[in-house]
C-alpha angles and dihedrals in degrees: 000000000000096000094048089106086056102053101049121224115326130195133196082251083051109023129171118249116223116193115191105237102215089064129089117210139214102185145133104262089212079064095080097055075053087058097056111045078047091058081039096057107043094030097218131174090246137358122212124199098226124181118205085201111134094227086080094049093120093055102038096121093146124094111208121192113222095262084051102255112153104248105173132357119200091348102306135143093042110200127064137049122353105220135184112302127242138162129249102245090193111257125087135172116235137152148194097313090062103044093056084048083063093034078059093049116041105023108194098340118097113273128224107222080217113052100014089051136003096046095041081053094046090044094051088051091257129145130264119166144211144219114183098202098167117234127112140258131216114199109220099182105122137023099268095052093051090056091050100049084046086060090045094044090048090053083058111028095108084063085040115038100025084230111137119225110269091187126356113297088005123104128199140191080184139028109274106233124255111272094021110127116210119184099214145242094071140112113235 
């Protein structure tokens, strides 16, 4: 909401992506033009980019209709259908409408998309939308996470990063130099 001075006036034709930035993502970059003409066509309040992968079975904690209408987050509201399951990967399309339903909200304290916004709106009978665009997320906010993303990064940085593997379970844009020990997996 802070930044909406910033950002100039936005419409569901021409929305604003907001990309969580604790997240890393491993996603098609063509998806998020799919996001928006998604958010475009069904002019919804926000649109959330959603994966039904089952890598992401433990946080699917969104509940998507067939025509991918958000039906529940995180359990509210908690009455009506029950719908397919899918996982938040952290970006989502909105616009002015839903800025100014923040705006409404929160007034000059700092708003939570969530529960300022997605599940008041739910739980109103408005409409939130979803895209599920496939990819993954990795959630970095805390220590431990990040760890645990560096680990998964390093199994794939040769696909990532186009470094080859300069010893096993170390990749390198550049030689490592002689003597230098490295304790894989790591990107360097």
């Amino acid at each position: 909401v802070a930044a909406r001075s910033l950002l100039g006036p936005s419409s569901s034709a021409d929305p604003i992506l907001v990309v969580n930035g604790d997240a890393f993502l491993d996603v098609r970059a063509e998806a998020a033009a799919e996001l928006v003409a998604a958010h475009a066509r069904t002019e919804a309040l926000a649109t959330l980019w959603l994966s039904s992968d089952l890598r992401h079975a433990e946080i699917a904690n969104v509940r998507v209709a067939t025509d991918g209408r958000i039906l529940r987050i995180a359990g509210r509201p908690t009455s009506g259908a029950e719908g397919s399951p899918a996982a938040y990967l952290g970006v989502q399309a909105i616009d002015d409408r839903f800025i100014a339903l923040l705006e409404r909200r929160c007034g000059d304290r700092q708003a939570c998309s969530r529960d300022d916004g997605w599940i008041p709106i739910l739980e109103s009978g408005g409409h939130l939308q979803g895209a599920d665009l496939g990819g993954a997320a990795y959630d970095l906010g805390t220590p431990a996470r990040l760890i645990d993303a560096h680990i998964a990064l390093a199994r794939d940085a040769g696909r990532l990063t186009g470094y080859p593997e300069r010893q096993p379970g170390v990749f390198s844009q550049d030689p490592i130099p002689a003597g230098l020990t490295v304790t894989p997996p790591v990107v360097l």
